[in-house]
N, C-alpha and C positions, 0 to 999 in steps of 0.2 A: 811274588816274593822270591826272594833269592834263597839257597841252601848254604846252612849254619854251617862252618868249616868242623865246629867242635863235633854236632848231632852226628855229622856223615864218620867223624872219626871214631865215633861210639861204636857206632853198626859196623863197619870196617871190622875195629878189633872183634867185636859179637863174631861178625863172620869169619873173620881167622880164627877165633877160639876156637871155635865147631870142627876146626878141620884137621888142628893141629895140636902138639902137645905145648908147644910155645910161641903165643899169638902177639905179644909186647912190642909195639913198635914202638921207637922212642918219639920225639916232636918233632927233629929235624925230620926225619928220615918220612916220615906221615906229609909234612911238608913238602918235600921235597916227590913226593909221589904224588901230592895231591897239585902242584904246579903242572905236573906231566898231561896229569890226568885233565885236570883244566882243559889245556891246550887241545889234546886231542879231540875233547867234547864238540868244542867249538870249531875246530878243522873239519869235522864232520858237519858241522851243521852249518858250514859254511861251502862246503864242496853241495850241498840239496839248495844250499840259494841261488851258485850261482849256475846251476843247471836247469832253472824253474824260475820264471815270469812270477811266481807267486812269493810272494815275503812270508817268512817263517816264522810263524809265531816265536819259534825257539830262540829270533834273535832280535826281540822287540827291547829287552834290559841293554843292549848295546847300541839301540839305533839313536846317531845322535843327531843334533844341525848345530850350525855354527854360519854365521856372515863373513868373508872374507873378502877385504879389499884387495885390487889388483895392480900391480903394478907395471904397466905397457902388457899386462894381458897374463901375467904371470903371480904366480903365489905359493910360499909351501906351506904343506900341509900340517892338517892337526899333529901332533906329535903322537897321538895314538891312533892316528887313522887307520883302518884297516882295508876298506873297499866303500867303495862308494854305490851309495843308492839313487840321488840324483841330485844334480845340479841343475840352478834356475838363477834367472835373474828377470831386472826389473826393465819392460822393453817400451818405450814411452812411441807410437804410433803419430800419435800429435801432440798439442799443446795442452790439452787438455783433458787425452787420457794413456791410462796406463794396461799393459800386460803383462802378466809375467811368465816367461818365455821359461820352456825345460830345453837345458844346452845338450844337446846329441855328443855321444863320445867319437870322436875322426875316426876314422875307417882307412885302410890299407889304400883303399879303391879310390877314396877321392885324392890320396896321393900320387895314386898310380894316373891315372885319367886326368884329374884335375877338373874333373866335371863341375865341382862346387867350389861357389864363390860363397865364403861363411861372410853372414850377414848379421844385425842385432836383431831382426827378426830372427835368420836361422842359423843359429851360432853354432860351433862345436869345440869341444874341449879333449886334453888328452893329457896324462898323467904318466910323469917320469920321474927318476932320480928324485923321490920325495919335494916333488912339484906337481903345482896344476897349471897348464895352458889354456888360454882361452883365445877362441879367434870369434869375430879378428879383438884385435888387440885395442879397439876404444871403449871395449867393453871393461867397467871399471870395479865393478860388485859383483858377489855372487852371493849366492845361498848354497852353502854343502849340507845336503843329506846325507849321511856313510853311519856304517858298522866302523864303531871304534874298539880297538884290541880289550878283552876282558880282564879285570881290575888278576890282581895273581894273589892268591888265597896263601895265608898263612897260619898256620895253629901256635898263637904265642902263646910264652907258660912265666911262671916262673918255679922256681925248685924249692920244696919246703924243708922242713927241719929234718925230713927223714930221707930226704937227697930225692923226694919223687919229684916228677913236674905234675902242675898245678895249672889247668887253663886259663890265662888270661884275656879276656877280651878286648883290652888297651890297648893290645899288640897283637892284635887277630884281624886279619883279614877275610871274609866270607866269601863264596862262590858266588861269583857272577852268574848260577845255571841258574834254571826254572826249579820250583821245589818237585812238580811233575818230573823230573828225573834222578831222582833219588838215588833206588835201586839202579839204576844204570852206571848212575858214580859211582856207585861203592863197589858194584860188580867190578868195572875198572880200575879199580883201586886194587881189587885181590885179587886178577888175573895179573897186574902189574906185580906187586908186590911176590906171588906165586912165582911165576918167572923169573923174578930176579935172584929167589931164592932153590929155582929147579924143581918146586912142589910140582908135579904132572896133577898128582889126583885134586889140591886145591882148585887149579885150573877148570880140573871136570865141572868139581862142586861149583863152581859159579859159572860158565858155561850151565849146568843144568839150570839154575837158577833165573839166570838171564832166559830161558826158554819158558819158564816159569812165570814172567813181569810181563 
């Protein structure tokens, strides 16, 4: 399950309170750090995927597929795509059966050399300008595998009689993380939050914190 945008903004203010004598963030402002925050989570856990053969648990709530037809070899892409995990299609050997082939992404070198002749047994593809290529080009279907960009968390409210805000969930959008990264949001949330207001010793406190999780 994913992390409640409100729960992580509880703990957040718990941990500013502890450190400061005026811990009140308002909704935008929590928002708007909590978007940052987002982003960076997942740029990290995205910099360990694409350095390791292994897929990351941490980015199973994003991995998506989708079929995409092709047109002379060409297609764009999801509108949240982020990186791709793998492309396949359906490679018919004879009349009567089928395989389904994983498309290699092109290489510098078969540009350079020209050593390879892409075929629909061994096909390869390459990704530009919010496009997919596929060679060769009578290939007409795909299947995309990819990480799609993470949904962007919002703490909606509304304001009550006494001008406070008030969580709404109608208008809330939750984190797209793992709830196993709790303490790590929030930690980033008040190292962010500390910095932007010049707190050094808030910083410590969650730096020590984080050595702590």
């Amino acid at each position: 399950m994913a992390l409640g945008v409100d729960t992580v903004y509880k703990e957040f203010l718990n941990q500013v309170n502890k450190n400061q004598n005026s811990g009140y963030i308002n909704g935008d402002e929590y928002t708007r750090l909590a978007q940052r925050v987002n982003l960076d989570w997942y740029n990290d856990q995205y910099k360990e995927y694409e350095s390791s053969i292994k897929n990351s648990d941490d980015l199973q709530l994003l991995k998506t597929t989708v079929g995409v037809p092709l047109v002379s070899g060409v297609a764009t892409l999801p509108t949240d795509y982020y990186h791709y995990d793998k492309v396949t299609h359906t490679y018919y050997p004879s009349q009567t059966t089928t395989q389904k082939r994983t498309i290699e992404p092109k290489t510098t070198s078969q540009d350079d050399f020209g050593f390879f002749e892409p075929s629909l047994k061994y096909s390869t593809f390459e990704i530009f300008g919010g496009n997919i290529k596929v060679y060769p080009s009578t290939i007409q279907y795909i299947t995309l595998y990819y990480l799609r960009y993470p949904a962007t968390p919002v703490w909606g409210y509304t304001v009550d009689g006494n001008g406070m805000e008030v969580y709404d969930a109608t208008t809330s959008t939750d984190f797209e993380i793992p709830e196993y990264a709790f303490t790590d949001v929030v930690n980033r949330l008040v190292v962010l939050f500390a910095e932007s207001i010049g707190d050094d010793r808030l910083v410590a406190y969650s730096a020590q914190n984080e050595n702590k999780s």
